[in-house]
C-alpha positions as CSV (number, residue, x, y, z in Angstrom):
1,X,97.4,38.6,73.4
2,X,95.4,41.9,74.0
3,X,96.4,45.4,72.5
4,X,95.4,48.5,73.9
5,X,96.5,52.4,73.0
6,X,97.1,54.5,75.8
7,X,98.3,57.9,75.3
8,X,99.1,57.0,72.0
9,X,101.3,54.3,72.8
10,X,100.1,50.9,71.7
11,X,100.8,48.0,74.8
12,X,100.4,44.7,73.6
13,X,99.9,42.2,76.7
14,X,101.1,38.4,76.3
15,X,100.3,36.2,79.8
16,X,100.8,32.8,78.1
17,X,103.1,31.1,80.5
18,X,104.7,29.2,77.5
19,X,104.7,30.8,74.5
20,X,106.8,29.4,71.3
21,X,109.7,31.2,69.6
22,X,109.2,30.9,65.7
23,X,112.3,30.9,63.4
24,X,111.8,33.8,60.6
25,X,114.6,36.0,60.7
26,X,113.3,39.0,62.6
27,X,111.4,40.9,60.0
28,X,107.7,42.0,60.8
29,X,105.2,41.3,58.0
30,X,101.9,41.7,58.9
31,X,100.8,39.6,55.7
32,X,102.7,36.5,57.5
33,X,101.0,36.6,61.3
34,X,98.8,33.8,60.7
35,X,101.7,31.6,58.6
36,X,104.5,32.7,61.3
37,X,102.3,31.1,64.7
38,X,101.8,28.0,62.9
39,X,105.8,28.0,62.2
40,X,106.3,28.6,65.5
41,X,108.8,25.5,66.2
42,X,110.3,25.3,69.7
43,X,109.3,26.7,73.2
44,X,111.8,28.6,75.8
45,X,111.3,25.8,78.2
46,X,113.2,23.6,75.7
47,X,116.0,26.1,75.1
48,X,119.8,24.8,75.7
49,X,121.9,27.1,77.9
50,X,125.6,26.7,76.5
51,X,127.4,27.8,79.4
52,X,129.1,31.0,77.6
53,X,126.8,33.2,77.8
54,X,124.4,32.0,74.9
55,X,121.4,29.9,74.8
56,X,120.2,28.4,72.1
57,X,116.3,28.3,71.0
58,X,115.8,25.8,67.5
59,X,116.7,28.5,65.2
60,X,118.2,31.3,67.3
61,X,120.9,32.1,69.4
62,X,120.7,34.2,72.2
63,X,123.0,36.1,74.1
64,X,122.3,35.9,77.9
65,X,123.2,39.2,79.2
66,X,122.1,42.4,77.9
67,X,124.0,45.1,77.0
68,X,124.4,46.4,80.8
69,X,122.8,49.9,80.5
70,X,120.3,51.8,79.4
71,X,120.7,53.4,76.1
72,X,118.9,54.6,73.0
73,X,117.5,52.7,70.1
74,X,119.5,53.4,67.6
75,X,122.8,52.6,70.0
76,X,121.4,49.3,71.1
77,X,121.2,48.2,67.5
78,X,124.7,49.0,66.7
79,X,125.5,47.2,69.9
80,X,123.8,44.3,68.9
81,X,125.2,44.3,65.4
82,X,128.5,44.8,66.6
83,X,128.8,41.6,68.5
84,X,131.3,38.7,67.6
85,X,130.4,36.1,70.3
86,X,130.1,32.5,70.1
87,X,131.8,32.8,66.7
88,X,128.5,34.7,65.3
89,X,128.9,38.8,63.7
90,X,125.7,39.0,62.7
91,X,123.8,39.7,65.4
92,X,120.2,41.3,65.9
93,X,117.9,43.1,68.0
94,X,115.4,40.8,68.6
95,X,111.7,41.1,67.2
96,X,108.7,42.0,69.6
97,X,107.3,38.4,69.7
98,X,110.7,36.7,70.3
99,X,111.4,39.3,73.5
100,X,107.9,38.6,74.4
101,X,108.3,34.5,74.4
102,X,111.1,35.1,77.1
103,X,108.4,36.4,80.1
104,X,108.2,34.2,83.1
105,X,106.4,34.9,85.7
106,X,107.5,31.8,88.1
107,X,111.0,33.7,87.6
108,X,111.1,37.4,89.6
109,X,114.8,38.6,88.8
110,X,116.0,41.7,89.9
111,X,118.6,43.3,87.8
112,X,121.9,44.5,88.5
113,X,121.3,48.4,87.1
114,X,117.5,48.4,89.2
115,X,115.3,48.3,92.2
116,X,112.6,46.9,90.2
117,X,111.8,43.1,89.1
118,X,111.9,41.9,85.9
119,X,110.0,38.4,84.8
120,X,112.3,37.1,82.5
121,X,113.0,33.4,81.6
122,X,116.3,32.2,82.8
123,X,119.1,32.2,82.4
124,X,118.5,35.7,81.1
125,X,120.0,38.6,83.0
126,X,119.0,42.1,82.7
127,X,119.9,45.4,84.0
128,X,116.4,47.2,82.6
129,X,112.8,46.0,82.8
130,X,112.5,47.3,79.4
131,X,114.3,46.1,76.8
132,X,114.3,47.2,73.2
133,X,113.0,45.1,70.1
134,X,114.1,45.2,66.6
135,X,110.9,47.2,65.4
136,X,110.3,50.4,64.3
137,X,106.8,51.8,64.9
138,X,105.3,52.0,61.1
139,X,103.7,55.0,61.6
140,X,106.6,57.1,63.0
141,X,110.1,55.8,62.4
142,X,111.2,58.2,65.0
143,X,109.8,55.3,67.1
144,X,110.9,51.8,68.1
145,X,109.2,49.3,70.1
146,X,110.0,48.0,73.7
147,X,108.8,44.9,75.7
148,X,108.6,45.7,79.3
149,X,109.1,42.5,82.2
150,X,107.9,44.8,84.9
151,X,104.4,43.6,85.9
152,X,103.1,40.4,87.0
153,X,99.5,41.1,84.8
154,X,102.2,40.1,81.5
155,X,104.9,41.2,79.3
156,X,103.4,44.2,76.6
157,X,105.2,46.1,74.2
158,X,104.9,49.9,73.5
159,X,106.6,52.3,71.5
160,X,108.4,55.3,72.2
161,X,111.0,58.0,70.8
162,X,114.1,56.0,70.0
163,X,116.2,58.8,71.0
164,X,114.9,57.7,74.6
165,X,117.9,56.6,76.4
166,X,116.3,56.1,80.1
167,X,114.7,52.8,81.1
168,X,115.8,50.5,77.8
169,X,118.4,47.9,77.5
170,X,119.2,45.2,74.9
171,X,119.7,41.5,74.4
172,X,120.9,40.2,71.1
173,X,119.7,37.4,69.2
174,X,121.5,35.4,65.9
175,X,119.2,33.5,63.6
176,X,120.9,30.0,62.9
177,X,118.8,29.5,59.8
């Protein structure tokens, strides 16, 4: 993984072509990097798809579709926490690294809502290239952080105004543990 700032905005790129989803609840403790790769449990190739619109990954579940627009941060999460699918309320935005794990690059998918392509894992769909994590930037919580799926060179995440309604979409995750 390789972090750069660009105008201020950090971009962390990921071009692994399997890269492990770890179970741990979607927080972000920096203290717990090394001790939350090692934990890092079951891959997205090894995902079940359960035919209703969920997938499941060890220790989360998925929804498959995103929300279906763009929309800010702060809506996205009460999306997400609004769900009742699969018999599951308490659902999540997921965390930069989860969103990150679901990059494909042997899978182009163009959404419903763009012209672009988005290299996301199936059987994901997406109306966005970006979509927005769970994270808010710790030096400005006016800030959230995104993963784009838009280039071929990887997946990277930035951060940007959450008020920003323009280019992000969400996906929801449940943690099963």
């Amino acid at each position: 993984m390789t972090m750069r700032t660009l105008f201020g905005i950090l971009f962390v790129f990921a071009t692994a072509t399997t890269i492990a989803i770890g179970c741990g609840g979607g927080g972000d403790d920096d203290d717990d990097d090394d001790a939350a790769e090692e934990e890092q449990t079951e891959c997205v190739d090894g995902c079940e798809d359960n035919g209703d619109g969920t997938m499941t990954c060890e220790c989360l579940l998925w929804k498959t579709q995103d929300n279906g627009a763009a929309l800010t941060w702060d809506d996205a999460r009460d999306w997400a926490e609004g769900l009742d699918e699969a018999d599951k309320s308490d659902w999540r935005l997921p965390t930069v690294d989860e969103l990150i794990a679901l990059y494909d690059l042997d899978r182009p998918y163009t959404g419903t809502d763009t012209a672009v392509t988005a290299y996301i894992r199936e059987p994901f769909e997406v109306t966005k290239t970006d979509l927005w994590s769970g994270e808010l930037d710790p030096s400005d919580n006016q800030k959230a952080y995104y993963v784009s799926f838009l280039t071929e060179a990887g997946a990277y995440a930035g951060s940007i105004l959450r008020s920003n309604a323009g280019f992000q979409s969400a996906l929801a995750v449940h943690d099963l543990e």
